[in-house]
Kinemage of the C-alpha trace (Angstrom):
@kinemage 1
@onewidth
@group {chain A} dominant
@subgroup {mainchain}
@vectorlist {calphas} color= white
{ca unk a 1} P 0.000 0.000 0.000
{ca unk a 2} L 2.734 2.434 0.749
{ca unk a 3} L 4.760 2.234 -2.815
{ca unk a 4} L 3.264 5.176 -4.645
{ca unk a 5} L 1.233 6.795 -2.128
{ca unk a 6} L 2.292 10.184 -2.052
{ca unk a 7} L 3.441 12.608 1.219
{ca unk a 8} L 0.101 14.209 0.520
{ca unk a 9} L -2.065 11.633 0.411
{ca unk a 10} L -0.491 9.706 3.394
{ca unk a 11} L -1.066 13.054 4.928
{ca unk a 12} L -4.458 13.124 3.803
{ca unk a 13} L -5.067 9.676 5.091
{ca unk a 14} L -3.550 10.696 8.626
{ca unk a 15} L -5.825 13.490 9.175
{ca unk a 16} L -8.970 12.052 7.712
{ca unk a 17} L -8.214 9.120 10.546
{ca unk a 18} L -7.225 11.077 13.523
{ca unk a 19} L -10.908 12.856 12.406
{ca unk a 20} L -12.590 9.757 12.938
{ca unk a 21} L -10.953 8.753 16.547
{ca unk a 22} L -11.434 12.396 17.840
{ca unk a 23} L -14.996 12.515 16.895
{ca unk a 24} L -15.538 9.053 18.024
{ca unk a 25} L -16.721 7.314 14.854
{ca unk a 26} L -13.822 5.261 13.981
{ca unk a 27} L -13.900 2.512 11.426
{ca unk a 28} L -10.936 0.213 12.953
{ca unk a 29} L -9.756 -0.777 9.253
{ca unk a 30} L -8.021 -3.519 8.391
{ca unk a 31} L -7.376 -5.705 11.188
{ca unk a 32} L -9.514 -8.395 10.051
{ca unk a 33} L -7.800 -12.326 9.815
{ca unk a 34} L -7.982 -11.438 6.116
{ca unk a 35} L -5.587 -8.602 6.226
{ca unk a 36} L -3.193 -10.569 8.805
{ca unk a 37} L -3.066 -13.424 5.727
{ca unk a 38} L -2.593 -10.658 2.914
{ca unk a 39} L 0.442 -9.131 4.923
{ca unk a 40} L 2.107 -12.726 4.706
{ca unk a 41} L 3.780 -11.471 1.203
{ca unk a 42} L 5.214 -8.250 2.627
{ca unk a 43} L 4.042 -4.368 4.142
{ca unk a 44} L 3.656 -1.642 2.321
{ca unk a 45} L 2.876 1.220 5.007
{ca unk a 46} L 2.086 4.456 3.974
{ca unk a 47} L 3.620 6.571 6.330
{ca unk a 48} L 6.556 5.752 8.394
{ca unk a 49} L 5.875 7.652 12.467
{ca unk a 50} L 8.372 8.406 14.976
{ca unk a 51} L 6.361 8.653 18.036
{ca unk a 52} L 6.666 8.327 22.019
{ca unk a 53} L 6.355 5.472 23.875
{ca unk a 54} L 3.673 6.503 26.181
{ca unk a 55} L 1.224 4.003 26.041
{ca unk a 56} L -1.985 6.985 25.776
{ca unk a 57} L -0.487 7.504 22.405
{ca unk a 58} L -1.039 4.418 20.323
{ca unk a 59} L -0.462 5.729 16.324
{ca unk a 60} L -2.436 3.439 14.903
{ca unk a 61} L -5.295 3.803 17.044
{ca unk a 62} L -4.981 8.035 17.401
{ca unk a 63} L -5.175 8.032 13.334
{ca unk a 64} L -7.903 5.265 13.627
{ca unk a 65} L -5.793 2.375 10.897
{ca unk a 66} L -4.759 -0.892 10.523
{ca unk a 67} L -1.987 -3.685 10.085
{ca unk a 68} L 0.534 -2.848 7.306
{ca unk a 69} L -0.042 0.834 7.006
{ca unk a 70} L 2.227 2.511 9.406
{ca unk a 71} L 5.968 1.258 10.049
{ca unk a 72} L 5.946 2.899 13.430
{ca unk a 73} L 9.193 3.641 15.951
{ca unk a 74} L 8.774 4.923 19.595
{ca unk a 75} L 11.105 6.214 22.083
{ca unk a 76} L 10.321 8.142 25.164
{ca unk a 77} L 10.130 11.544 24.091
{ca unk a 78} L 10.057 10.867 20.266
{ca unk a 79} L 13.949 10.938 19.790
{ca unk a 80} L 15.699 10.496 17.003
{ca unk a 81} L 18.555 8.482 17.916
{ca unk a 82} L 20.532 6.029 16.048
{ca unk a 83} L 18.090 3.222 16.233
{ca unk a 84} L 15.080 5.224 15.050
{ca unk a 85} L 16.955 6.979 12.601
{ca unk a 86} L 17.850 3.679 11.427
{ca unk a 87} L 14.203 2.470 11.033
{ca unk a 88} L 13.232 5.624 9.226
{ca unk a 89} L 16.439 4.706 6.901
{ca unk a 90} L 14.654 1.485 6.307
{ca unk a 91} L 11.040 2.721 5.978
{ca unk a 92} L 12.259 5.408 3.327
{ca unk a 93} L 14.915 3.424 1.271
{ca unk a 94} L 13.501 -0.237 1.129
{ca unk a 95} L 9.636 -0.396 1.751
{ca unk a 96} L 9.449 3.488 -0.197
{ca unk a 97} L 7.706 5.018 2.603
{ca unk a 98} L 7.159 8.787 1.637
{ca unk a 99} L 6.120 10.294 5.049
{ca unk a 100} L 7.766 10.438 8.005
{ca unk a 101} L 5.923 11.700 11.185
{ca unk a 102} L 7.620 13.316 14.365
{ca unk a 103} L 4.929 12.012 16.682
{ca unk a 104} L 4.785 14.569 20.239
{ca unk a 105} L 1.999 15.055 22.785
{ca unk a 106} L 0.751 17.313 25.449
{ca unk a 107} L 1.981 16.211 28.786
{ca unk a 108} L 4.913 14.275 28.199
{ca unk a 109} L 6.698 12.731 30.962
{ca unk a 110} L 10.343 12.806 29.497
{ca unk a 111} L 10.145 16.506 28.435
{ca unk a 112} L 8.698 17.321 32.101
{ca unk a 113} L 12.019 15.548 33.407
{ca unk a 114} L 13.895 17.936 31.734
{ca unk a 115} L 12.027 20.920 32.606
{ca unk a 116} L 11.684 19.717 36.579
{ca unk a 117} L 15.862 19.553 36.411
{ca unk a 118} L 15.946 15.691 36.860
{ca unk a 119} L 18.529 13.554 36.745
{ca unk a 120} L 18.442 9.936 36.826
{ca unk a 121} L 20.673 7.561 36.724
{ca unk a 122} L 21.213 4.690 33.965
{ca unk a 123} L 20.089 4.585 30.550
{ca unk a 124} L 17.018 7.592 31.291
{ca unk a 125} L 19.597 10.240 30.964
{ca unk a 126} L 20.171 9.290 27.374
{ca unk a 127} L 16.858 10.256 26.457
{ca unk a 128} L 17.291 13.369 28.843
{ca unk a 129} L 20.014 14.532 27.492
{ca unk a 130} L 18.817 14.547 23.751
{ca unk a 131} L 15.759 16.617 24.805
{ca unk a 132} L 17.650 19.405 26.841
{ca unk a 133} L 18.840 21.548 24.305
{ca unk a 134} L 15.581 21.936 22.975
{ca unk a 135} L 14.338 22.532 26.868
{ca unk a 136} L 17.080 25.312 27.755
{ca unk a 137} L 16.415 27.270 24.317
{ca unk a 138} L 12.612 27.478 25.005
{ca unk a 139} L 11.664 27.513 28.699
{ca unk a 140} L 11.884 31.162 29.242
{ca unk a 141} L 9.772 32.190 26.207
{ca unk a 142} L 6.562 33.605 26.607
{ca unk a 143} L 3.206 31.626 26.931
{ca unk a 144} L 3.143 28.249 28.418
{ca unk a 145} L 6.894 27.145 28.635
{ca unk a 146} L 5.964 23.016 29.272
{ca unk a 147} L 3.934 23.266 25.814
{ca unk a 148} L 6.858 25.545 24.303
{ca unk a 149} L 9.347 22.744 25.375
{ca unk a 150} L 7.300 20.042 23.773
{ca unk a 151} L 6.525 21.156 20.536
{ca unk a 152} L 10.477 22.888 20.345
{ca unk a 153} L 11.721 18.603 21.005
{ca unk a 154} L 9.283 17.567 18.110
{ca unk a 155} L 10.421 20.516 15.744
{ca unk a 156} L 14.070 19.677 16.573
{ca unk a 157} L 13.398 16.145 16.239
{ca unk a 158} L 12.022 16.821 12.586
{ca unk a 159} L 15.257 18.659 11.767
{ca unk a 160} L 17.733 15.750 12.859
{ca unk a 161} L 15.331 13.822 10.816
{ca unk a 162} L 15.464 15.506 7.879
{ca unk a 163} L 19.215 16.144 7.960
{ca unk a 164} L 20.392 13.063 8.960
{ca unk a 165} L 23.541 11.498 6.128
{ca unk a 166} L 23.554 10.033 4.453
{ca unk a 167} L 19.915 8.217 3.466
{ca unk a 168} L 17.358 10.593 5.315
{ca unk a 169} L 19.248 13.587 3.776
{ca unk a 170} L 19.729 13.021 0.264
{ca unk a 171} L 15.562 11.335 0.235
{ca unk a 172} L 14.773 14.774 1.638
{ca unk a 173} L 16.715 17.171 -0.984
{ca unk a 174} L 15.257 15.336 -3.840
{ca unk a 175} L 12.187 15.534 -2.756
{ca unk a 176} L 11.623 11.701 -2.293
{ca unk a 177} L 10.705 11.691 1.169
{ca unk a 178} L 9.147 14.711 3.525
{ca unk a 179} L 8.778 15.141 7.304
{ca unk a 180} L 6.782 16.762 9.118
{ca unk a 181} L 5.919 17.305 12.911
{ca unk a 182} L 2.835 16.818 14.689
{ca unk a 183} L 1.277 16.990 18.397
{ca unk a 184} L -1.053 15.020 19.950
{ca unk a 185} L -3.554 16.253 22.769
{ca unk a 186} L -4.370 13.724 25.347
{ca unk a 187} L -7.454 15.894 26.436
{ca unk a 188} L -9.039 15.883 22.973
{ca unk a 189} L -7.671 13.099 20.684
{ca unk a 190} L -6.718 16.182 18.103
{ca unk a 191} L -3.107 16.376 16.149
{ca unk a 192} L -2.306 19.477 15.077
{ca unk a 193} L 0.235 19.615 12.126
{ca unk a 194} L 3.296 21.436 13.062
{ca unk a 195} L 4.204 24.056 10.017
{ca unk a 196} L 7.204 23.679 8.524
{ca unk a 197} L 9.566 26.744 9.805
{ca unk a 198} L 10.340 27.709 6.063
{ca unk a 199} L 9.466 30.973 4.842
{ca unk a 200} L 6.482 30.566 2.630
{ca unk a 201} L 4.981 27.692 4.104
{ca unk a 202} L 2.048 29.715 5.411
{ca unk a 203} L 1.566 27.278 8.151
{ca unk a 204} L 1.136 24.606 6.202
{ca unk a 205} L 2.677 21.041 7.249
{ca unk a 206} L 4.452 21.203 4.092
């Protein structure tokens, strides 16, 4: 399903689905015994998601699909390190995945960590430590600095992302692969589509 399914369509697809969970009318596609034997052959996602761990934020459930259409990869606090950089690789390059999601939400533990000053021991302040630059640069702007810090993680998240050499790179300067941030509110079931900071964009996800 993925091959030839377009960022804009998968994007389509994503927001047409998160519609259907928020309102409360979703149609739980494809997870029939059918669809498990059809996958047999191979996957095809559509869109390739980079998401947290938490377990409120399920991707396939928050954008209301199925088996085989999203090759999803979650670390706490939706970071981009070498492992899910390396499944993105593979999502892009051999199953011709065309969108990439930085997955974020409202309330999220790891980024609170980082604002609250914590410090934990063991394997934690690996995921700490990737957040806090994108922490220290935002706390002290105006408005509501926990929601600043969140959405700055996702935005820098979509950057290492999209400049990461050599596959994620080059897919993104020839136009073969775009990503794009998002955040998730617990309260609602709504993601919002993160504009791309390019001049021109008009706030559009791309």
């Amino acid at each position: 399903m993925g091959e030839g399914v377009s960022a804009e369509d998968a994007m389509r697809q994503l927001i047409e689905g998160n519609w259907r969970f928020m309102n409360g009318i979703p149609m739980g596609p494809n997870r029939t015994a059918k669809r498990r034997r059809e996958l047999l052959r191979g996957q095809r996602p559509f869109a390739a998601i980079l998401g947290c761990s938490d377990s409120r934020v399920p991707p396939e459930l928050i954008f209301d699909l199925g088996l085989g259409e999203l090759f999803v990869v979650r670390t706490a606090g939706n970071i981009p390190d070498e492992g899910a950089l390396g499944s993105l690789e593979y999502a892009a390059e051999h199953l011709g995945v065309r969108l990439a999601v930085v997955l974020g939400h409202t309330g999220c533990g790891a980024v609170g960590a980082v604002v609250q000053g914590n410090r934990p021991e063991g394997h934690l302040e690996h995921i700490l430590n990737a957040i806090r630059p994108s922490v220290e640069r935002t706390k002290n702007d105006p408005g509501e600095g926990y929601l600043n810090c969140i959405t700055a993680n996702i935005a820098d998240a979509v950057k290492t992302v999209s400049a990461s050499p050599p596959v994620l790179a080059e897919l993104v300067r020839q136009g073969e692969l775009k990503v794009a941030g998002a955040l998730y509110h617990l309260d609602s079931g709504d993601v919002d589509f993160l504009p791309v900071e390019d001049e021109g964009d008009a706030g559009e996800p791309f």
